[in-house]
N, C-alpha and C positions, 0 to 999 in steps of 0.2 A: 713486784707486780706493778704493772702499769693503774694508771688510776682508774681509767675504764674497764680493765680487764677484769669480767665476770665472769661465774659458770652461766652459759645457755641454759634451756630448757628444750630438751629434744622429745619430742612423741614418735613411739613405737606401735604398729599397730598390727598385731596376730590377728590374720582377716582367714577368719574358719568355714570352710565350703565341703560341704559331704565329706567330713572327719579328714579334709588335708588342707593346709596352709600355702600362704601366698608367699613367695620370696624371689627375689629381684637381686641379679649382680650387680655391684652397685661398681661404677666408675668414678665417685667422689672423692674429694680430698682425703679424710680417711677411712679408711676400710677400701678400699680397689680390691677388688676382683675377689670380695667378698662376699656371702650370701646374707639378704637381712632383707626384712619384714619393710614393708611401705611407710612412709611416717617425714617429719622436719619439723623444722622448726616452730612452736607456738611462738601466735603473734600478739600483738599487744592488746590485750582487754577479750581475746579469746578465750573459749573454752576450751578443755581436754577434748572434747566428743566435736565441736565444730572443728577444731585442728582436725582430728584423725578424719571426717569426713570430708573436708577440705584435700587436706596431704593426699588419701587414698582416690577419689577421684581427679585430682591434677595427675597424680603418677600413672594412673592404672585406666582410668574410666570408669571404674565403677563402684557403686554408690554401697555400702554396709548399713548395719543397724546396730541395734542390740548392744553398742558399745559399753563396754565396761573394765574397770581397774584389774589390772595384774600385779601391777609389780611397781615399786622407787628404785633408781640404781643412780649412786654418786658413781660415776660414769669421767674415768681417767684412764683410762688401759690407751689412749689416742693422745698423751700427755705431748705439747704443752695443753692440746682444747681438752676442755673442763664443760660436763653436762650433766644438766639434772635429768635423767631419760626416765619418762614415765610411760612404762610400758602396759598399751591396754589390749582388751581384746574383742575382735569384734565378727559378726557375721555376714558372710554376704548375700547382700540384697539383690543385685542386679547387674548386667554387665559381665565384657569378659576381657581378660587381663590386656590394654594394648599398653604399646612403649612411648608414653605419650611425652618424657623428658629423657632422651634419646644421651644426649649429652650426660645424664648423671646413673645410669642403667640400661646394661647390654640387653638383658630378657626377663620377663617374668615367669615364673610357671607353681606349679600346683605341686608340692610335697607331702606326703605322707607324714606324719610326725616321727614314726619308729624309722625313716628313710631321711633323712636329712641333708642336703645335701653340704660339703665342706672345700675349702674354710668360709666358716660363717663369721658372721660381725660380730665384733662383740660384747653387743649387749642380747644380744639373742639365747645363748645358753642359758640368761639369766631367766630369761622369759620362758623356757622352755621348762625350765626348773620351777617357777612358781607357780607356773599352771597344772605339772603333775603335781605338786608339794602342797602348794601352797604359801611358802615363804615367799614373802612380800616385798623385802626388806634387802638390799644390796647397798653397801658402803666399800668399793676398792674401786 
């Protein structure tokens, strides 16, 4: 391990509109041409809830509320990058989905949660999983 080499901290953010979810194909380093929720990186001396409405209006335009915890996932299936993804969830307030970082996602659009579309990222099944479950808790 290099000596600066740490895990990130990555924010996930499940943005729920009339019982369907927001998700965006994402064109980034990992995960390409996969399906996952709005979200990046927490910045230094931020909160969970300023990240996700920060990330989701930089990506999308528009503004949520109601932010709250879902899920921890020690987050390596993109191995060598190592992330601590805290995955929240949140409601939306306002606005409608544009592609406002063209460069890191093709499209946005509105899913059904029983209609999902695939392949997704993945830290998303986990998210999907502990919002019906409940388990909180991800460590692979």
């Amino acid at each position: 391990m290099e000596p600066n080499e740490r895990p990130k901290v990555g924010i996930g953010v499940m943005v729920i509109k009339d019982g369907k979810v927001l998700m965006g194909k994402r064109k980034s380093s990992h995960g390409a041409g996969e399906w996952a929720w709005p979200g990046g990186h927490l910045e230094h001396m931020e909160s969970f809830e300023e990240c996700a409405k920060r990330e989701v209006m930089e990506e999308t335009g528009m503004e949520i509320e109601n932010v709250r915890f879902n899920r921890l996932m020690n987050f390596k299936l993109y191995a060598p990058k190592h992330y601590v993804d805290v995955g929240l969830i949140a409601d939306w307030k306002s606005g409608e989905p544009e592609l406002r970082e063209p460069h890191k996602c093709e499209e946005w659009k509105w899913f059904d949660l029983g209609h999902l579309p695939s392949p997704r990222f993945g830290a998303c099944d986990s998210a999907i999983e502990a919002y019906q479950t409940g388990k909180n808790y991800f460590d692979f």
